[in-house]
C-alpha positions as protocol buffer text, in pm:
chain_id: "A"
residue {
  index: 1
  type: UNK
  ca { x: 9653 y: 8502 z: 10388 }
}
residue {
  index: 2
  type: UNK
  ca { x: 9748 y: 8280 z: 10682 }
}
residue {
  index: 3
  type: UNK
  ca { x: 9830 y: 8405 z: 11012 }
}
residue {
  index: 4
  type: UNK
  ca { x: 10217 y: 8277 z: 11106 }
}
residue {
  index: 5
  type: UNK
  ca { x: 10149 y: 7912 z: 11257 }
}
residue {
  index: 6
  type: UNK
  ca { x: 9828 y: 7853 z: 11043 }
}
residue {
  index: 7
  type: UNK
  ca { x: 9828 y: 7592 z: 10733 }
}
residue {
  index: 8
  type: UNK
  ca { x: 9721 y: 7721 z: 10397 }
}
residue {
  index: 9
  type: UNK
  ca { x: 9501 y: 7477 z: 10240 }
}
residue {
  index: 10
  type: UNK
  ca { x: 9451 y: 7435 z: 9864 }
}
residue {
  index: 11
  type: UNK
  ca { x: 9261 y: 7383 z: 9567 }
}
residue {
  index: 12
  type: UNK
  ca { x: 9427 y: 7173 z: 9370 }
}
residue {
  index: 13
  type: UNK
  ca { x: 9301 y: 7039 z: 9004 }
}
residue {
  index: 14
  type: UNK
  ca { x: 9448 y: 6805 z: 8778 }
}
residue {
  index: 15
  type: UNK
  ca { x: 9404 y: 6864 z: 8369 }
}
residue {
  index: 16
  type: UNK
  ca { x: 9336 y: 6567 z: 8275 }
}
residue {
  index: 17
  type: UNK
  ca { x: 9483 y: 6661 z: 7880 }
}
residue {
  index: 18
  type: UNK
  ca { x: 9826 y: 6756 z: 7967 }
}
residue {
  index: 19
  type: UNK
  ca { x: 9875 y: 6544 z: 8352 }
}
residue {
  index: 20
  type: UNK
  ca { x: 9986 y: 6912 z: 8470 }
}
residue {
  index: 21
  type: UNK
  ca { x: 9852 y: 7017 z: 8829 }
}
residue {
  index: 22
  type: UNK
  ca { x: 9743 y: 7424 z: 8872 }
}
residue {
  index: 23
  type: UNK
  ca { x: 9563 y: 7587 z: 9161 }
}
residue {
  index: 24
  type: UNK
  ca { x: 9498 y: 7939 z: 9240 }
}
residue {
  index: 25
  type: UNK
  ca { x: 9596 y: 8092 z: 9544 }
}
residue {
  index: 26
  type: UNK
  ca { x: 9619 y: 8460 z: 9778 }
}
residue {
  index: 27
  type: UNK
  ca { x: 9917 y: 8568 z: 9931 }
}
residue {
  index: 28
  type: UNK
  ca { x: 9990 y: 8913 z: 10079 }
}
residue {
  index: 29
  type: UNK
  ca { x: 9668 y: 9046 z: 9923 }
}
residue {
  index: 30
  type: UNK
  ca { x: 9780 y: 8922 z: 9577 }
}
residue {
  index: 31
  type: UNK
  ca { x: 9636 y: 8652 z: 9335 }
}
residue {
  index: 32
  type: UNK
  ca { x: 9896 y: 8427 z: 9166 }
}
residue {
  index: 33
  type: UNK
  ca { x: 9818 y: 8108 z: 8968 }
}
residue {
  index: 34
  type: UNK
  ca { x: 10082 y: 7811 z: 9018 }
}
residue {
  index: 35
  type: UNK
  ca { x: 10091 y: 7469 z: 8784 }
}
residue {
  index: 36
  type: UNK
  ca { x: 10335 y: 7216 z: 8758 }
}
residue {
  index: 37
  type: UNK
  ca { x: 10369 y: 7046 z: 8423 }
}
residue {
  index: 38
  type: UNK
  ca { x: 10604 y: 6807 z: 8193 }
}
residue {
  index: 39
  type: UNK
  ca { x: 10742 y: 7058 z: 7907 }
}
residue {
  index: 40
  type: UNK
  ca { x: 10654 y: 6996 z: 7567 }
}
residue {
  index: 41
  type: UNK
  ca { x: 10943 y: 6827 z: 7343 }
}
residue {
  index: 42
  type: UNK
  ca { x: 11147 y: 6791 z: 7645 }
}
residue {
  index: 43
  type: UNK
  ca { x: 11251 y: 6561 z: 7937 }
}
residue {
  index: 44
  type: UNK
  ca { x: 11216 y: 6865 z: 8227 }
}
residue {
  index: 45
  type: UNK
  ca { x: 10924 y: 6968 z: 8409 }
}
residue {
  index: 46
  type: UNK
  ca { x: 10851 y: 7280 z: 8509 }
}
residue {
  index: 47
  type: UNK
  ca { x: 10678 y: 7472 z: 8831 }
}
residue {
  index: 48
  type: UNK
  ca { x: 10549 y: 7807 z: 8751 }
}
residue {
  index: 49
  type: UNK
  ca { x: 10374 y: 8075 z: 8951 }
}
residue {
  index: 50
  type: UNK
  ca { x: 10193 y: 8377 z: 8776 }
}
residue {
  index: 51
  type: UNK
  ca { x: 10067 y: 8710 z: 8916 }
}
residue {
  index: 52
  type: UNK
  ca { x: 9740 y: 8741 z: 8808 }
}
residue {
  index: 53
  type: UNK
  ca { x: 9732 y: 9117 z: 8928 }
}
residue {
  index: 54
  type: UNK
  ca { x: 10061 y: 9238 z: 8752 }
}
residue {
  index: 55
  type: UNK
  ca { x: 10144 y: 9081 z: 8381 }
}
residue {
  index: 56
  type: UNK
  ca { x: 10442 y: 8926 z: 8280 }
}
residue {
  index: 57
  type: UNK
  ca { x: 10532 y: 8839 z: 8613 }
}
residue {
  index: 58
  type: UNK
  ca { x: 10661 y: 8465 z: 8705 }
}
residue {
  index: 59
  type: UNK
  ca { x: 10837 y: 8267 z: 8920 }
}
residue {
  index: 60
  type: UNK
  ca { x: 10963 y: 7935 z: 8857 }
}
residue {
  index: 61
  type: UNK
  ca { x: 11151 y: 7616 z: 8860 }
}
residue {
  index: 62
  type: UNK
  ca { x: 11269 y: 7331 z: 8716 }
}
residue {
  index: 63
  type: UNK
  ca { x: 11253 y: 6944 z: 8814 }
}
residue {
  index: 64
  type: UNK
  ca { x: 10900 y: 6953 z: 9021 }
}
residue {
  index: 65
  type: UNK
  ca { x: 10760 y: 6651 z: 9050 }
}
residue {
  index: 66
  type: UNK
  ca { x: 10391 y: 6697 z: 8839 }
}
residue {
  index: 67
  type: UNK
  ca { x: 10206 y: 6547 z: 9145 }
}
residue {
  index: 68
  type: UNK
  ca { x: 10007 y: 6780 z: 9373 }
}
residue {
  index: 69
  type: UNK
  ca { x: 10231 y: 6729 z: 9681 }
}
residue {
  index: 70
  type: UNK
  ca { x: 10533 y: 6891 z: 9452 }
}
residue {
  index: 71
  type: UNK
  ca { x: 10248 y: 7161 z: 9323 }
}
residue {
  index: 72
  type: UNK
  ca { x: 10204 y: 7246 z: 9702 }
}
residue {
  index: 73
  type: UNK
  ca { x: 10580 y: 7223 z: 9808 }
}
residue {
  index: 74
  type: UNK
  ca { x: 10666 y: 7485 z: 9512 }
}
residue {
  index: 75
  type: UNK
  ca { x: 10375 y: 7708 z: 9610 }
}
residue {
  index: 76
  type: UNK
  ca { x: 10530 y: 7677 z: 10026 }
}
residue {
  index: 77
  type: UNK
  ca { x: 10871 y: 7781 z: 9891 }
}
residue {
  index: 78
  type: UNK
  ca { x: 10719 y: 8071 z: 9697 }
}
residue {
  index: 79
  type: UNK
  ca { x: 10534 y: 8219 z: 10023 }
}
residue {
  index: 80
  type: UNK
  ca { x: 10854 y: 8173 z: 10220 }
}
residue {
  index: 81
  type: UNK
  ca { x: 11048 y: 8327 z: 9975 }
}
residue {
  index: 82
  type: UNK
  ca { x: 10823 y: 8636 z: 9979 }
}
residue {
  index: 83
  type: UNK
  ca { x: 10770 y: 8682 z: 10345 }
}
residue {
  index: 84
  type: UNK
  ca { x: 11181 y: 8670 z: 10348 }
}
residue {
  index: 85
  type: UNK
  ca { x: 11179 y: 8928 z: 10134 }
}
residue {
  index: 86
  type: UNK
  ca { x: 10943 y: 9157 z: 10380 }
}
């Protein structure tokens, strides 16, 4: 976890199948998993985040841009979300 005033970096990797963008990340001590894809059979696209210590436990939302710079904003509003809820 950052210290407040320090800039997260991360991983980002592209599946080259599907054009959806994922990266693992820490937060708080926890492991989460976030990816950004189109949705099957659809015209939305989708940013979801995933606990990977607690199951069936998500966060999302709807009309990301599937690029890595709308990967990373989703991720930034999920931290600030959680360290509002502190």
């Amino acid at each position: 976890m950052c210290e407040e005033g320090e800039v997260m970096t991360y991983k980002v990797e592209r599946n080259n199948a599907t054009g959806a963008f994922g990266c693992h990340f820490e937060h708080g001590g926890h492991k989460y998993f976030a990816r950004v894809r189109y949705v099957p059979l659809s015209w939305y696209t989708e940013c979801t985040i995933y606990s990977e210590d607690v199951l069936d436990l998500a966060w999302g939302r709807w009309h990301v841009p599937v690029t890595k710079e709308g990967l990373i904003s989703c991720i930034e509003e999920f931290v600030r979300m959680k360290e509002e809820r502190k």
